[in-house]
N, C-alpha and C positions, 0 to 999 in steps of 0.2 A: 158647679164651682170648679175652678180649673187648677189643677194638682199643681204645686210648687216643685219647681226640680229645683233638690238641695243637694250639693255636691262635698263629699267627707274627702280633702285632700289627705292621703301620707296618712290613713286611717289607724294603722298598727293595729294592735289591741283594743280601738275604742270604736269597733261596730256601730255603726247605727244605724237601726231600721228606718224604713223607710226613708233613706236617704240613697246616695250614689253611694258607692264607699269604693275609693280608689287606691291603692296602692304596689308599690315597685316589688314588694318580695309577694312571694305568690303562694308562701306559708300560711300567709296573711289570710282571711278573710276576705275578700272583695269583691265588688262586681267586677268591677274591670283596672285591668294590670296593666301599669304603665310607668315608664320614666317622667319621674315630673321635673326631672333639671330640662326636662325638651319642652316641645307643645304640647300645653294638655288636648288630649283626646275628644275637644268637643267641638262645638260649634258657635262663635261667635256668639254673642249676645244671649246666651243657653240659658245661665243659671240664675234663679231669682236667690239663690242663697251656694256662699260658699264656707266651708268652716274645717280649719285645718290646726289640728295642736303638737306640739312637741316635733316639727318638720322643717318650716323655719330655717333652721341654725344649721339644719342637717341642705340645704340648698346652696350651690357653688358662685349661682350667681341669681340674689337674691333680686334684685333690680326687672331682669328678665322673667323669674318666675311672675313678679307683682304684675309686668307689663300683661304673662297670659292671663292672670286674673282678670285685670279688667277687659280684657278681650273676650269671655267666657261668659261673663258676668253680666245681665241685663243694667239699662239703664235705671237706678234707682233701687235695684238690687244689693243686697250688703254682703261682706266680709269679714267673717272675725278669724283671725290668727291668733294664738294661744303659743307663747314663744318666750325662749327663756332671759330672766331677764340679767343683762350683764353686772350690774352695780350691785348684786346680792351676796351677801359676805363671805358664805364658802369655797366661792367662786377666787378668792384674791388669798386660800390660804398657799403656804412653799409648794414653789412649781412640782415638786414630785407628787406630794400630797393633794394635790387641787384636783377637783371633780374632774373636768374638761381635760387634764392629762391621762385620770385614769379612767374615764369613759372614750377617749378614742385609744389607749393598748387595752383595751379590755374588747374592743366592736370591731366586727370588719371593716376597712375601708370604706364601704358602699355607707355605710350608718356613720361617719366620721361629723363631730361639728367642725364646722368651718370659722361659724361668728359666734360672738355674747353680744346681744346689740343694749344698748341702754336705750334711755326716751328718747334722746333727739335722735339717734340714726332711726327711729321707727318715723318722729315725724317726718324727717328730708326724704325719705322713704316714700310716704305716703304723698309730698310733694310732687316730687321728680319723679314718681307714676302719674299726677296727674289724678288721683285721687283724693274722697274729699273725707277726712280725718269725723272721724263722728264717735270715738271715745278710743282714751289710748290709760289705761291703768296697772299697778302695779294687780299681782292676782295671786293668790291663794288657792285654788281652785273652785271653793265654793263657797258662800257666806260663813257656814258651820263647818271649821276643820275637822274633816272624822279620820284621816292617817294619821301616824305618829310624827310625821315627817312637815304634814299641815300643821296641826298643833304647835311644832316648836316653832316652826315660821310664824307664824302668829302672834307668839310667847315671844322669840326675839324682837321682832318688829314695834312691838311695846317699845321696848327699851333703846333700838336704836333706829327707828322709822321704818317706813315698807320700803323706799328704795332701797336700802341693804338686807331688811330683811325676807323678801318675798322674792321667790326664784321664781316667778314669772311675771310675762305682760298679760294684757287682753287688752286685744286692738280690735277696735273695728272701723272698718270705714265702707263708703259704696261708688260709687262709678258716676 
């Protein structure tokens, strides 16, 4: 049986074996160190899986990155991005106070976000790459919240639905 190459873009802190695990700081964990605002590092039609969380929003020109994806990416091969999602309520409290002010004075420029995307910039997204949309949801991280931070997400979202209250997507789509 023939090994699946799966590709960990902008990996950080979430290792995964037996995958590729690629990312820009060299702190990191990885097999291979690269700029992913450029070309990724591989070879056309490479990956039967690629899977990238919390990077997204940190990319300048998020359009180009998707185009290397599907460059990268075999036919019928999938993608999921794990990326934060815009419409989630903490996200809209006073500009001093909001996460997104005080997560870029607080990071180097190199880790700065750029975007909060909501649903439709993910679809026109997945669009205008020319990709084909095969689940786009609000995300939690896992069925059963086990952080504190899961938990109240959750707990609010009762109350005022998951587009406001869940600070992530999970997209995936394939080529």
């Amino acid at each position: 049986m023939k090994k699946l190459i799966r590709l960990n873009l902008g990996c950080g802190e979430e290792y995964k074996p037996e995958w590729v695990n690629v990312d820009a700081d060299k702190r990191i964990k990885a097999e291979i160190y690269a700029d992913l605002n450029k070309k990724l590092p591989f070879p056309s039609n490479y990956a039967d899986e690629i899977y990238s969380r919390n990077m997204f929003e940190h990319i300048p020109n998020p359009l180009a990155f998707l185009a290397e994806v599907k460059r990268v990416l075999k036919k019928g091969g999938k993608a999921t991005i794990i990326t934060s999602n815009g419409s989630y309520f903490i996200y809209h409290f006073p500009r001093r106070k909001a996460y997104h002010d005080s997560y870029n004075l607080s990071h180097p420029l190199e880790d700065q976000h750029y975007f909060f995307f909501q649903k439709g910039h993910l679809i026109a997204f997945t669009k205008k790459a020319g990709l084909k949309l095969l689940k786009l949801d609000y995300y939690i991280g896992s069925p059963k919240p086990t952080t504190r931070s899961q938990r109240f997400e959750k707990f609010i979202a009762m109350f005022i639905g998951k587009k406001f209250g869940y600070g992530e997507f999970i997209w995936e789509f394939t080529k």
